[in-house]
DSSP file (Angstrom, degrees, kcal/mol; ACC not computed):
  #  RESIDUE AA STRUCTURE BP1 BP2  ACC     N-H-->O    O-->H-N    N-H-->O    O-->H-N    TCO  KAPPA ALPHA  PHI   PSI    X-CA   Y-CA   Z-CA
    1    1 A X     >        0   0    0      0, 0.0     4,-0.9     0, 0.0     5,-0.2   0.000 360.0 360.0 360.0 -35.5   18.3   52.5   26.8
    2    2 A X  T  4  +     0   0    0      2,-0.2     0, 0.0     1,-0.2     0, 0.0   0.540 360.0  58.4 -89.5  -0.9   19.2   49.6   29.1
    3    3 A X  T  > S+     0   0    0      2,-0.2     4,-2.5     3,-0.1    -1,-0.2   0.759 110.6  37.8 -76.5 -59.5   15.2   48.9   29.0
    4    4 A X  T  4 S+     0   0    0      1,-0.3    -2,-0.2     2,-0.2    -1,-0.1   0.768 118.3  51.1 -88.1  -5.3   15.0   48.4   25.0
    5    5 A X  T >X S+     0   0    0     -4,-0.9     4,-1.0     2,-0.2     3,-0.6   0.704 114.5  44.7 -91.9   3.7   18.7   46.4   24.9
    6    6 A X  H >> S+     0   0    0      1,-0.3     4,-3.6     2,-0.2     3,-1.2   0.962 120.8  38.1 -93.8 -42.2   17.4   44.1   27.7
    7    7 A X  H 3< S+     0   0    0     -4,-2.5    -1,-0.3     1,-0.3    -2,-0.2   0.347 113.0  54.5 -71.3  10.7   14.0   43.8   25.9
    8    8 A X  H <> S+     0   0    0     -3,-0.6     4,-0.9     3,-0.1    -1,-0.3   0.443 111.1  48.6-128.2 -27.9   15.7   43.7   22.4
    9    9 A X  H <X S+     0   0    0     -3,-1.2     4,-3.4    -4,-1.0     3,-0.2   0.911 107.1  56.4 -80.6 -59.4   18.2   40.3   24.1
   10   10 A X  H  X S+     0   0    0     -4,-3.6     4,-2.0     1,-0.2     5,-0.2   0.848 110.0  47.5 -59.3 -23.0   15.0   38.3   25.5
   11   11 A X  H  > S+     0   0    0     -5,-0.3     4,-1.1     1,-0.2     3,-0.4   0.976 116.2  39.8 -64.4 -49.6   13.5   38.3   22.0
   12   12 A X  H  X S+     0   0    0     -4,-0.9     4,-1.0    -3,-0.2    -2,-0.2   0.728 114.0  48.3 -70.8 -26.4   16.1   37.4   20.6
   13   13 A X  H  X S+     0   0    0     -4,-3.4     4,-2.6     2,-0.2    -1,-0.2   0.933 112.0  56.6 -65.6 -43.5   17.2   34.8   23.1
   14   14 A X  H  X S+     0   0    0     -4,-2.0     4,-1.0    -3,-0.4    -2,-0.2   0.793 108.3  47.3 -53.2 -40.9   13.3   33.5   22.9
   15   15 A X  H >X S+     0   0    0     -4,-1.1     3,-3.3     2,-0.2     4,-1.7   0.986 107.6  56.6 -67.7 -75.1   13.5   33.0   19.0
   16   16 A X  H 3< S+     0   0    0     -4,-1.0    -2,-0.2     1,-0.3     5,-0.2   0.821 112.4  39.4 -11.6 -69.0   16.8   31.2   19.5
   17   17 A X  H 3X S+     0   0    0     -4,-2.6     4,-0.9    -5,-0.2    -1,-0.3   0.634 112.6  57.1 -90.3  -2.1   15.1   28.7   21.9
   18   18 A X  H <X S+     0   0    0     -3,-3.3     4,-0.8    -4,-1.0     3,-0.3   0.906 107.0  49.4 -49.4 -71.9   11.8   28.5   19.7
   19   19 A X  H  < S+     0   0    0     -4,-1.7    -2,-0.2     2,-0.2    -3,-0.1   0.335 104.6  58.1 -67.7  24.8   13.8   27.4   16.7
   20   20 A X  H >> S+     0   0    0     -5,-0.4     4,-2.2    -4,-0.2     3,-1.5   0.664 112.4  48.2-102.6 -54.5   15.9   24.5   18.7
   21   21 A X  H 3< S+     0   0    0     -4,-0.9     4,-0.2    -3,-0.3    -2,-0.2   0.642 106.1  44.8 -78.0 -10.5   12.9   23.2   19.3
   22   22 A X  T 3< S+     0   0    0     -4,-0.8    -1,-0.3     2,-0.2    -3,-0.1   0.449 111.3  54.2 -67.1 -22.9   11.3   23.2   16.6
   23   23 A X  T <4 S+     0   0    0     -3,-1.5    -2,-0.2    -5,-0.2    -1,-0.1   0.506 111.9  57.6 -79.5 -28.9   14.6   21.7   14.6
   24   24 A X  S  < S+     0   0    0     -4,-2.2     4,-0.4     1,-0.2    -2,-0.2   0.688 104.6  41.4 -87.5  -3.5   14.3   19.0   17.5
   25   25 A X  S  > S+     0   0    0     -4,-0.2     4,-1.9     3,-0.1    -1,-0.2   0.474 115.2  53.0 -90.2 -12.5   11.0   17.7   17.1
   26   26 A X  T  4 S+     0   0    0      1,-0.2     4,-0.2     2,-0.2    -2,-0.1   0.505 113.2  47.2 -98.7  11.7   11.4   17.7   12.9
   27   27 A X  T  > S+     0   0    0      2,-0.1     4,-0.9     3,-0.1    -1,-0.2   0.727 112.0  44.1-122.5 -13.7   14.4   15.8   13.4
   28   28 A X  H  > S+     0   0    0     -4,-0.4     4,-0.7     2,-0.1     3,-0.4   0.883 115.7  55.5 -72.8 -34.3   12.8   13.1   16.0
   29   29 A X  H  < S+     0   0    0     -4,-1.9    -1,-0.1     1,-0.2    -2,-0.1   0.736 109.7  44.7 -59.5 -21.9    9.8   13.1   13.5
   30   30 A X  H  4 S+     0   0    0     -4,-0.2    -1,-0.2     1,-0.1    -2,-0.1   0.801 115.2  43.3 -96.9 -38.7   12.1   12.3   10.9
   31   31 A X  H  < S+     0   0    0     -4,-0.9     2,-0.4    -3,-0.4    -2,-0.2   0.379  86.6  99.2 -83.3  -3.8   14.2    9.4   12.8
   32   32 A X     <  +     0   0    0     -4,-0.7     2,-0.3     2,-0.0    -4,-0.0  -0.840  55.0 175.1 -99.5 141.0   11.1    7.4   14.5
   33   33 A X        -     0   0    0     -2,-0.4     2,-0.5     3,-0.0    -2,-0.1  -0.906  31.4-104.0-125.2 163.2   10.5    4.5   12.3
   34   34 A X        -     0   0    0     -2,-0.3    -2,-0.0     3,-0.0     0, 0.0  -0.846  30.7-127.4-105.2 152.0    8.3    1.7   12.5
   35   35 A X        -     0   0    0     -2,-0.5     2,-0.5     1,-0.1    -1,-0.0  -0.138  14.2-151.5 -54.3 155.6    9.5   -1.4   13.3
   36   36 A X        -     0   0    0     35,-0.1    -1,-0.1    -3,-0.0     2,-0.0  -0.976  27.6-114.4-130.1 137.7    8.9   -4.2   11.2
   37   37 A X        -     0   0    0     -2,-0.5     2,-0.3     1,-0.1     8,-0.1  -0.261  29.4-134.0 -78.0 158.4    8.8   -7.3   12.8
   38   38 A X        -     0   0    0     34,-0.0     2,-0.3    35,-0.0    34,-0.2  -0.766  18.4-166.2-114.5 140.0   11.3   -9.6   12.0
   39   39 A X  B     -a   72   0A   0     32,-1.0    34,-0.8    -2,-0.3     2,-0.5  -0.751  27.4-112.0-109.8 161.6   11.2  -13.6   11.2
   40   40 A X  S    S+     0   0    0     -2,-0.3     2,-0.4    32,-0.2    32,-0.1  -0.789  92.9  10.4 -53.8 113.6   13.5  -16.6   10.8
   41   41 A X  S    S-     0   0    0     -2,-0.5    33,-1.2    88,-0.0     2,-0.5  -0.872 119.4 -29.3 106.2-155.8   13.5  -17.6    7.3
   42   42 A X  B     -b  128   0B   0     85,-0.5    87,-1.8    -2,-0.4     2,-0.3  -0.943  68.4-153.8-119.8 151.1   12.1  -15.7    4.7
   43   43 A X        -     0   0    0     -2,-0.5     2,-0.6    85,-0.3    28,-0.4  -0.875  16.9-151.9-104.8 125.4    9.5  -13.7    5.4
   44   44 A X        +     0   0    0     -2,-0.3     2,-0.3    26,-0.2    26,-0.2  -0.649  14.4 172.5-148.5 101.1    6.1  -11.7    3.9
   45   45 A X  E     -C   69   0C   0     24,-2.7    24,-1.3    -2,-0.6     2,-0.3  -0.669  14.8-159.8 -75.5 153.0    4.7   -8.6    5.2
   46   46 A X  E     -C   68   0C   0     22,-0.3    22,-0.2    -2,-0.3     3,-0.2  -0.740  16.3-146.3-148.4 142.6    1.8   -7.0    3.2
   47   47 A X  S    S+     0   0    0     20,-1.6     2,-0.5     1,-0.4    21,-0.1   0.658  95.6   6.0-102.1 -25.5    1.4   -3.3    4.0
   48   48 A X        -     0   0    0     19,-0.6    -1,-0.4     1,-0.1     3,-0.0  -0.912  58.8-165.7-147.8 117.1   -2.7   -4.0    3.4
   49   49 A X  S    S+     0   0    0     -2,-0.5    88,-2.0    -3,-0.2     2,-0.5   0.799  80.3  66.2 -83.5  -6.6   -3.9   -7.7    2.8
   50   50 A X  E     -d  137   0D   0     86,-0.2     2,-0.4    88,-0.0    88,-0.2  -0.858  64.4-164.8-114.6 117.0   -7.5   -6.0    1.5
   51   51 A X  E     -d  138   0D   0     86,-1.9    88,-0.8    -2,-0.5     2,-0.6  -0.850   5.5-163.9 -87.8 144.5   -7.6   -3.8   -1.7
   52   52 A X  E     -d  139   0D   0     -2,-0.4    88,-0.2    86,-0.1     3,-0.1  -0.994   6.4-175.5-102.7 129.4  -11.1   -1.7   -1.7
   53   53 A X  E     -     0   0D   0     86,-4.5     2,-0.8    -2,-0.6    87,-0.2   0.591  29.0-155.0 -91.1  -3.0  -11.4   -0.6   -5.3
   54   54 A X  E     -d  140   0D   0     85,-1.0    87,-1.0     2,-0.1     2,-0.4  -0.676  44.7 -23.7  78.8-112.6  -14.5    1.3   -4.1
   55   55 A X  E    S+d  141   0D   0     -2,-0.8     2,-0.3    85,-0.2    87,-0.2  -0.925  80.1 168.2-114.6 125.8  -17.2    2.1   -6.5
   56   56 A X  E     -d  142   0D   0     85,-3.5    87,-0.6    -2,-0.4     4,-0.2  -0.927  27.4 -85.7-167.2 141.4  -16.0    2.3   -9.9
   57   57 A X        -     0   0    0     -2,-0.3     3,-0.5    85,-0.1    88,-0.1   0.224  46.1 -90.3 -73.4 176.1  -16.9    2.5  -13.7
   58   58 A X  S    S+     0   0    0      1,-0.2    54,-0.2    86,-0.2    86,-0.1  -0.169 114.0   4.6 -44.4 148.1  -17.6    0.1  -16.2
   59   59 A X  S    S+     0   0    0     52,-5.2    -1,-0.2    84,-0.1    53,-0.1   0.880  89.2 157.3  15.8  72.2  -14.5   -0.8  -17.7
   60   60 A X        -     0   0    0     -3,-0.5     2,-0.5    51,-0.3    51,-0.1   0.211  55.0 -90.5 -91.3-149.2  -12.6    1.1  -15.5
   61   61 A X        -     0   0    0     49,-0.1     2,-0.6     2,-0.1    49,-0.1  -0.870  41.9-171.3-138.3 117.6   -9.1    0.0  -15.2
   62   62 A X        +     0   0    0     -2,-0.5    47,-3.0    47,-0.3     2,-0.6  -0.260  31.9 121.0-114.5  72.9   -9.0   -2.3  -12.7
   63   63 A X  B     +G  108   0E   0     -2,-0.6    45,-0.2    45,-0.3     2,-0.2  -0.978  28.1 171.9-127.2 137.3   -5.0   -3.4  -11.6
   64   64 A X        -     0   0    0     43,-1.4    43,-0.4    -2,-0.6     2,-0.3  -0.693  21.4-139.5-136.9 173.6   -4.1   -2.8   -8.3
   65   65 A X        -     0   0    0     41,-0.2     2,-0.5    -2,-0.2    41,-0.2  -0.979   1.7-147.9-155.9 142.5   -1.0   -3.9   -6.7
   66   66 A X        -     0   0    0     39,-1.1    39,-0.4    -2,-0.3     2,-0.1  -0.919  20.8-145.8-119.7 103.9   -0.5   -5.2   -3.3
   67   67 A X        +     0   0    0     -2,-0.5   -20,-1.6    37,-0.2   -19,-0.6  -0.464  23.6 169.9 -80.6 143.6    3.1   -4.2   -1.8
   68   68 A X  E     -C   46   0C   0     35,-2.7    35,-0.5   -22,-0.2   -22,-0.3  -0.569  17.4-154.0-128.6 179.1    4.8   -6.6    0.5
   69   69 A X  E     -C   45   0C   0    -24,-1.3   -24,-2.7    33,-0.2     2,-0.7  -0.801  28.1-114.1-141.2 164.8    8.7   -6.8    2.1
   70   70 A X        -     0   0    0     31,-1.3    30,-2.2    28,-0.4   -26,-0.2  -0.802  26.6-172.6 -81.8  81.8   10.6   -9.9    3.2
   71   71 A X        +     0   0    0     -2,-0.7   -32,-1.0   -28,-0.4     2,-0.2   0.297  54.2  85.4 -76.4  20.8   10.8   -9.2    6.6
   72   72 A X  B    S-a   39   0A   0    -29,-0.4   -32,-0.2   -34,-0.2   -30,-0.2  -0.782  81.6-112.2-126.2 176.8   13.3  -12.3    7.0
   73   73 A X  S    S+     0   0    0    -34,-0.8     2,-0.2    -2,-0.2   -31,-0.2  -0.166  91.7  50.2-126.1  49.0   16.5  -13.1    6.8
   74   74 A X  S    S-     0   0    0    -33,-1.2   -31,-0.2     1,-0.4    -2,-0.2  -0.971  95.8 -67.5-156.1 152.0   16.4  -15.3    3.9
   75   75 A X        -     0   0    0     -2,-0.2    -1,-0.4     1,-0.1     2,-0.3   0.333  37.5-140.1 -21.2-175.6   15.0  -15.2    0.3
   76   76 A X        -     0   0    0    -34,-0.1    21,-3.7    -3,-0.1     2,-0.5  -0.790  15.8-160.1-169.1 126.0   11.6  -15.2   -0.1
   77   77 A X        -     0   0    0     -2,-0.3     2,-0.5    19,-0.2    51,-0.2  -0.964   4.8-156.8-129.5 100.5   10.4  -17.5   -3.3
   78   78 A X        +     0   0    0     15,-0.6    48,-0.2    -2,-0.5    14,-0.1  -0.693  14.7 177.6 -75.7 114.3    6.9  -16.8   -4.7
   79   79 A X        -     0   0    0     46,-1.3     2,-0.3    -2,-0.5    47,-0.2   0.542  60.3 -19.7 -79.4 -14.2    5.7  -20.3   -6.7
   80   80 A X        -     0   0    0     45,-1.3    45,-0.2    11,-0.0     2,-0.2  -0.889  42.7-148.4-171.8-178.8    2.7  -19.0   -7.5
   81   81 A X        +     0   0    0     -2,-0.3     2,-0.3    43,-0.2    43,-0.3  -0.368  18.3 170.2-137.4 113.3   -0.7  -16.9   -7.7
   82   82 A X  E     -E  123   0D   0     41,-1.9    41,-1.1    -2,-0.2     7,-0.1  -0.934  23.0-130.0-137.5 127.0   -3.9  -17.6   -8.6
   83   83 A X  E     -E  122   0D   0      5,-0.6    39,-0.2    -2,-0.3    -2,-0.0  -0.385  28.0-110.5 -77.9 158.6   -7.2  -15.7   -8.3
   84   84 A X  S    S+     0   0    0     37,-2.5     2,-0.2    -2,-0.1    -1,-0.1   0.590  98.0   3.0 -30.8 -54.4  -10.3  -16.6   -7.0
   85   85 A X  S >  S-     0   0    0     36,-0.2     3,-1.6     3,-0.0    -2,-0.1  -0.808  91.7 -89.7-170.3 145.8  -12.4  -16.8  -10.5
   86   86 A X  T 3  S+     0   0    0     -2,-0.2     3,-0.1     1,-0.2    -2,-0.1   0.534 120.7  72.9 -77.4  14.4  -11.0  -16.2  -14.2
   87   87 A X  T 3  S+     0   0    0      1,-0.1    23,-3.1    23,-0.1     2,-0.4   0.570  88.9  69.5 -69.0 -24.1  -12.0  -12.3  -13.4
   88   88 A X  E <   +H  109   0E   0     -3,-1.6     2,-1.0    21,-0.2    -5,-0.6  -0.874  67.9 179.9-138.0  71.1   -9.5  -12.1  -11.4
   89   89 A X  E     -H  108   0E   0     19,-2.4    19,-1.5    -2,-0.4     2,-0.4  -0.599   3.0-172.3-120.2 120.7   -6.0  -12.1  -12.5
   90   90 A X        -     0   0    0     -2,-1.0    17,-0.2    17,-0.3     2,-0.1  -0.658   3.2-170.3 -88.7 115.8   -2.5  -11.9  -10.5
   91   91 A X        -     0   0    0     -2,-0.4    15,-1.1    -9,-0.0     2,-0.3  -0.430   7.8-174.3 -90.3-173.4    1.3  -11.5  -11.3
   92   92 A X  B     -I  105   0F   0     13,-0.2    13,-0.2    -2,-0.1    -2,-0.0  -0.778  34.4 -90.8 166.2 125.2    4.2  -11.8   -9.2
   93   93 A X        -     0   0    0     11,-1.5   -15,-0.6    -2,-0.3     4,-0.1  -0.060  26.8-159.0 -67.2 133.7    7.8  -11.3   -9.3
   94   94 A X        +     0   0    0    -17,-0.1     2,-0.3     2,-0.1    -1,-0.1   0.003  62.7  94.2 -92.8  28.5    9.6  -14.5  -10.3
   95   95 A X  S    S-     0   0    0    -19,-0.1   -17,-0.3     1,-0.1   -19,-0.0  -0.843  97.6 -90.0 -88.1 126.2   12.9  -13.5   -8.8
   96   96 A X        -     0   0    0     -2,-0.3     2,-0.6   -19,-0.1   -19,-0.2  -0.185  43.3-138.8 -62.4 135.6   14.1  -14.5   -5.3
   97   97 A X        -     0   0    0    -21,-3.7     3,-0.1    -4,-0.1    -1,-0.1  -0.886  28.1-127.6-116.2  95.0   12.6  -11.2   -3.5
   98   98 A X        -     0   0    0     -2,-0.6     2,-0.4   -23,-0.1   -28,-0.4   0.384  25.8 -96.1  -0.7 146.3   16.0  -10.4   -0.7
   99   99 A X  S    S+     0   0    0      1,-0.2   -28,-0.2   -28,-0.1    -1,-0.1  -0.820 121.4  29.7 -95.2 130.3   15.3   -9.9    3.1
  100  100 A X  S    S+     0   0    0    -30,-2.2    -1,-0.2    -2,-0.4    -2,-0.1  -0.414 103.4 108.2 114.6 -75.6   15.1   -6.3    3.5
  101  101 A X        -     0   0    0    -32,-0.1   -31,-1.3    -2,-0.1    -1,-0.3  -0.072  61.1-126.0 -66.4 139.6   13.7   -5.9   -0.1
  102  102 A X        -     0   0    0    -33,-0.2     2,-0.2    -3,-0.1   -33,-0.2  -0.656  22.4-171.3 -88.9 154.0    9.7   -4.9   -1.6
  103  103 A X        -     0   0    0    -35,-0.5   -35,-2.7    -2,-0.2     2,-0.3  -0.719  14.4-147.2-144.2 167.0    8.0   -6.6   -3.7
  104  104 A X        -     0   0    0    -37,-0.2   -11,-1.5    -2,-0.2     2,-0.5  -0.940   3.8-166.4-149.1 143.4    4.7   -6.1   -5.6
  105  105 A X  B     -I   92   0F   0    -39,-0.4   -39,-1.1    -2,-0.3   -13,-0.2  -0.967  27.1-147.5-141.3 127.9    2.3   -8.9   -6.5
  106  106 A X        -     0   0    0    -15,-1.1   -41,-0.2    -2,-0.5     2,-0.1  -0.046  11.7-163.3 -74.6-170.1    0.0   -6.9   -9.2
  107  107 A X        -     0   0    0    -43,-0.4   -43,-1.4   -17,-0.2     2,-0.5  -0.296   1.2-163.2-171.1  90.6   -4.1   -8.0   -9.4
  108  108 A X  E     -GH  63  89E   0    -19,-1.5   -19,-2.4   -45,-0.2     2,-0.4  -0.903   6.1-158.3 -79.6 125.6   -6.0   -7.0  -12.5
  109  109 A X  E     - H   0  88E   0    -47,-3.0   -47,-0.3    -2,-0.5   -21,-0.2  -0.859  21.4-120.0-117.3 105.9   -9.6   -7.2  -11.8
  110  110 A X        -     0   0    0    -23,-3.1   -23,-0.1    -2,-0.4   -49,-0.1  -0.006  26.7-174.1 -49.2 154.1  -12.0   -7.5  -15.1
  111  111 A X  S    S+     0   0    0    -51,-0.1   -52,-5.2     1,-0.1   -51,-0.3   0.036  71.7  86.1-139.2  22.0  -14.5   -4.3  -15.0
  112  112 A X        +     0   0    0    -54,-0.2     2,-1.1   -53,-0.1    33,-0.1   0.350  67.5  83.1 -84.6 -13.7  -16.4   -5.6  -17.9
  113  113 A X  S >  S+     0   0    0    -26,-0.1     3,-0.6    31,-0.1    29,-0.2  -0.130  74.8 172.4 -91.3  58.3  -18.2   -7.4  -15.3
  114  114 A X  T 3   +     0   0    0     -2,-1.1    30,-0.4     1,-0.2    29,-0.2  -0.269  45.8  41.6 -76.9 147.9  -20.8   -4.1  -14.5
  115  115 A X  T 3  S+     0   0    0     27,-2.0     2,-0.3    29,-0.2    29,-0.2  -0.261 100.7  76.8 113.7 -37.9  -24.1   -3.8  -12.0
  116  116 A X  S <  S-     0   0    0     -3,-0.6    26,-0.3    27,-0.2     2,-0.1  -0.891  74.8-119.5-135.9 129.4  -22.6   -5.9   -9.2
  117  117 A X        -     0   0    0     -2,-0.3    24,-0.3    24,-0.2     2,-0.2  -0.482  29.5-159.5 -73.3 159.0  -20.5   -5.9   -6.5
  118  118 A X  E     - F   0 140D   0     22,-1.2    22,-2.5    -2,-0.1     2,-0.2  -0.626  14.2-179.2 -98.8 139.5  -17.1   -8.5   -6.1
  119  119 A X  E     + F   0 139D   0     -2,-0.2     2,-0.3    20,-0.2    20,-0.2  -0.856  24.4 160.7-151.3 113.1  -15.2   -9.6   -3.5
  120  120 A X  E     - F   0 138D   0     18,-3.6    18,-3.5    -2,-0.2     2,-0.2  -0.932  21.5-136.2-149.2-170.2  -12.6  -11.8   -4.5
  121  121 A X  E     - F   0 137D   0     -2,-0.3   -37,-2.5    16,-0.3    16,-0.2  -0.658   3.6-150.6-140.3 167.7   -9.4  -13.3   -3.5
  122  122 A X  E     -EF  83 136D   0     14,-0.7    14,-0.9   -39,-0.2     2,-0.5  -0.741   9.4-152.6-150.5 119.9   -5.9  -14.3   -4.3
  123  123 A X  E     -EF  82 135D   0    -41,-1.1   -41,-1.9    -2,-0.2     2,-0.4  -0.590   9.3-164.4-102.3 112.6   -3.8  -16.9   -3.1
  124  124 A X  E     - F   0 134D   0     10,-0.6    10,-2.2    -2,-0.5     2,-0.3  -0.853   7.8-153.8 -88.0 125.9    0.1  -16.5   -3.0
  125  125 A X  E     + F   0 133D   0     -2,-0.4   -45,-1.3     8,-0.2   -46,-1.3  -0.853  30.2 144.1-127.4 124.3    2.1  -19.4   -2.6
  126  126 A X        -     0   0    0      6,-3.4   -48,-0.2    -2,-0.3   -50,-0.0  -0.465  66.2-106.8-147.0-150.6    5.7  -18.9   -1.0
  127  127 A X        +     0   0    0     -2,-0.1   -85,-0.5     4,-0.1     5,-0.1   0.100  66.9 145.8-145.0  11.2    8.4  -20.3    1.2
  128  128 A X  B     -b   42   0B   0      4,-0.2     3,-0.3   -51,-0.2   -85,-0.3   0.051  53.9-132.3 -31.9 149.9    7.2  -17.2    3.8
  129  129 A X  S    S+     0   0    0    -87,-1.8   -86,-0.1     1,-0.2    -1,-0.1   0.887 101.6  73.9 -85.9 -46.0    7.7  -19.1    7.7
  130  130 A X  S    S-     0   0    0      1,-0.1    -1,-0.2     2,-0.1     2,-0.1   0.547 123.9 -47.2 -63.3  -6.3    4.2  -17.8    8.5
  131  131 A X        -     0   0    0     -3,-0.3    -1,-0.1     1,-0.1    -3,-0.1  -0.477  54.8-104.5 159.0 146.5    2.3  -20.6    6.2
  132  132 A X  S    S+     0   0    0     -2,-0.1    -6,-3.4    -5,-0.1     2,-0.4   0.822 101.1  43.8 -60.5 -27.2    3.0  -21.7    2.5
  133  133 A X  E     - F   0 125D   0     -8,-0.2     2,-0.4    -3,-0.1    -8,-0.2  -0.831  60.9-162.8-118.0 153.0   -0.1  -19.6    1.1
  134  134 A X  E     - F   0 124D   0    -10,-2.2   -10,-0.6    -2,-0.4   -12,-0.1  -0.634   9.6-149.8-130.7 102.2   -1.4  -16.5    1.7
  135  135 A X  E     - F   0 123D   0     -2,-0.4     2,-0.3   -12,-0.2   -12,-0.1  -0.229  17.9-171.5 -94.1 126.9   -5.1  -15.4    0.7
  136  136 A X  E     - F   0 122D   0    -14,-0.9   -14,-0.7   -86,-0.0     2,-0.3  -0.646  16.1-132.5-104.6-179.8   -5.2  -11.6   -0.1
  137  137 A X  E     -dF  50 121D   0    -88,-2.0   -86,-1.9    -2,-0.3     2,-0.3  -0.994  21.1-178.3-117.2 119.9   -8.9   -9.8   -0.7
  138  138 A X  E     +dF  51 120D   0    -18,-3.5   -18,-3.6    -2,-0.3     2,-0.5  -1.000  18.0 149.3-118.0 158.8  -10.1   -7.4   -3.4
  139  139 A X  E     +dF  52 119D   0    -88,-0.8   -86,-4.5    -2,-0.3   -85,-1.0  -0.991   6.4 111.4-166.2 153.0  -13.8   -5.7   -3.6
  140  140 A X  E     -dF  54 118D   0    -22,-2.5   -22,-1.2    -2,-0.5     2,-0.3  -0.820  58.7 -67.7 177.8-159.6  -15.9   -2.9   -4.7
  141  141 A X  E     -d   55   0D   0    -87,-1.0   -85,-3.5   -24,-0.3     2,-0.5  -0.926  23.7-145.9-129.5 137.2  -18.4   -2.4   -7.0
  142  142 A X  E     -d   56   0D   0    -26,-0.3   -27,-2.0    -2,-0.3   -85,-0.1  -0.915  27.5-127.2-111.3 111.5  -18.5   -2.3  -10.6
  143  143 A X        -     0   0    0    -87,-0.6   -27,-0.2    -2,-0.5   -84,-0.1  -0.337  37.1 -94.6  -8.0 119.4  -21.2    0.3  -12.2
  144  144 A X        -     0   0    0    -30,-0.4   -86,-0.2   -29,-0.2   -29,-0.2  -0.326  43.9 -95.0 -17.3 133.2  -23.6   -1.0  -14.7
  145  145 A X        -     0   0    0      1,-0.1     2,-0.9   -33,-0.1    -1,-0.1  -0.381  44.2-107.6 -64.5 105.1  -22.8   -0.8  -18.3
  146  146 A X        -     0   0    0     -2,-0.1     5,-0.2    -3,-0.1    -1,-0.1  -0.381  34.4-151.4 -59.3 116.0  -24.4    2.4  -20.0
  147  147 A X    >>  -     0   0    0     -2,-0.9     3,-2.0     1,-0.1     4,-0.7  -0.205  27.2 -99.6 -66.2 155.6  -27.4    1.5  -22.3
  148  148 A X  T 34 S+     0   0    0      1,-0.3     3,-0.4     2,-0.2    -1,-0.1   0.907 122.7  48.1 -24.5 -50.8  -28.4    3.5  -25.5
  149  149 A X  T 34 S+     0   0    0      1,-0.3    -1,-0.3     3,-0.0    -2,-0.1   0.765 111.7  45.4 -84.5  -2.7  -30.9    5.0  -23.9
  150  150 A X  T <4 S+     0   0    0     -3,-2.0    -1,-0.3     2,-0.1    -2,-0.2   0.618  87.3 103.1-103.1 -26.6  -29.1    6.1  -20.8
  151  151 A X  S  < S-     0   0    0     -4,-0.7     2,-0.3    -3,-0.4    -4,-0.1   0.099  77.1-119.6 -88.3 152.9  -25.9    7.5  -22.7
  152  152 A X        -     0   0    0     -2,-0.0     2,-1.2     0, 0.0    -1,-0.1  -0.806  25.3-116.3-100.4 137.1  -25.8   11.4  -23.0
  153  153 A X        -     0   0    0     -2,-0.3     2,-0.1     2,-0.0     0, 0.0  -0.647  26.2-159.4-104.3 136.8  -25.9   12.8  -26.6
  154  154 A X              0   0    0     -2,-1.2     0, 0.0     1,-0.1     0, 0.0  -0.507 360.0 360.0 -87.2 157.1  -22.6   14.7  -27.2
  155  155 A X              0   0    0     -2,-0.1    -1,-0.1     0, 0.0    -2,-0.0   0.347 360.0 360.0-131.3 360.0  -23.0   17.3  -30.3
């Protein structure tokens, strides 16, 4: 009897000290952040300066959005956007974007333009400490346009 209570405590005593540890690693997993480094001024991080749209069809729908923060510690005042080529077109909030706060600078990329791949760019204009402009990237490849004769016939 004193056999099965002793073997009947270390299990339970064993479970117990799984599940602390296992409530301590999901709650350091939960608390490590990454830093983001921090400027003087206003500031603009990009989580990816390069969009790949990948392969993609003809008149596909091609807006993408490039997310940023003001990783300084004063406004951060987008003047401007302009793409590469008139394929190419960007918006971009015209609000003082907070230090602390995301922001989104959109990109719609015409997909009427099928057969060939693009790579083109778009230049953001700010009051960022790291340099007044900043050239983002987008590319892929745009399918070819199906022809009559290539088209499937649906019945």
């Amino acid at each position: 009897m004193k056999k099965i209570l002793l073997l009947a405590m270390l299990v339970v005593f064993g479970a117990t000290t799984m599940n602390a540890q296992t409530k301590s690693k999901a709650k350091n997993a939960k608390t490590t952040k990454v830093a983001t480094p921090k400027v003087e001024g206003a500031g603009m991080l990009f989580e990816s300066e390069t969009i790949d749209y990948g392969t993609i069809p003809h008149k596909a729908n091609g807006e993408r959005e490039f997310v940023f923060v003001n990783n300084g510690n004063k406004p951060l005042i987008i003047t401007g956007a302009s793409g590469s080529c008139g394929c190419t077109v960007p918006t971009y909030p015209k609000e003082p974007i907070m230090p602390g706060a995301k922001g989104v600078i959109g990109v719609k990329y015409d997909t009427n333009r099928g057969g060939q791949p693009f790579n083109k760019t778009v230049t953001v204009k700010s009051n960022a400490v790291q340099g007044d402009s900043k050239i983002l990237t987008i590319k892929g490849t745009v399918l070819p346009a199906e022809t009559p004769a290539t088209q499937t016939v649906k019945s």
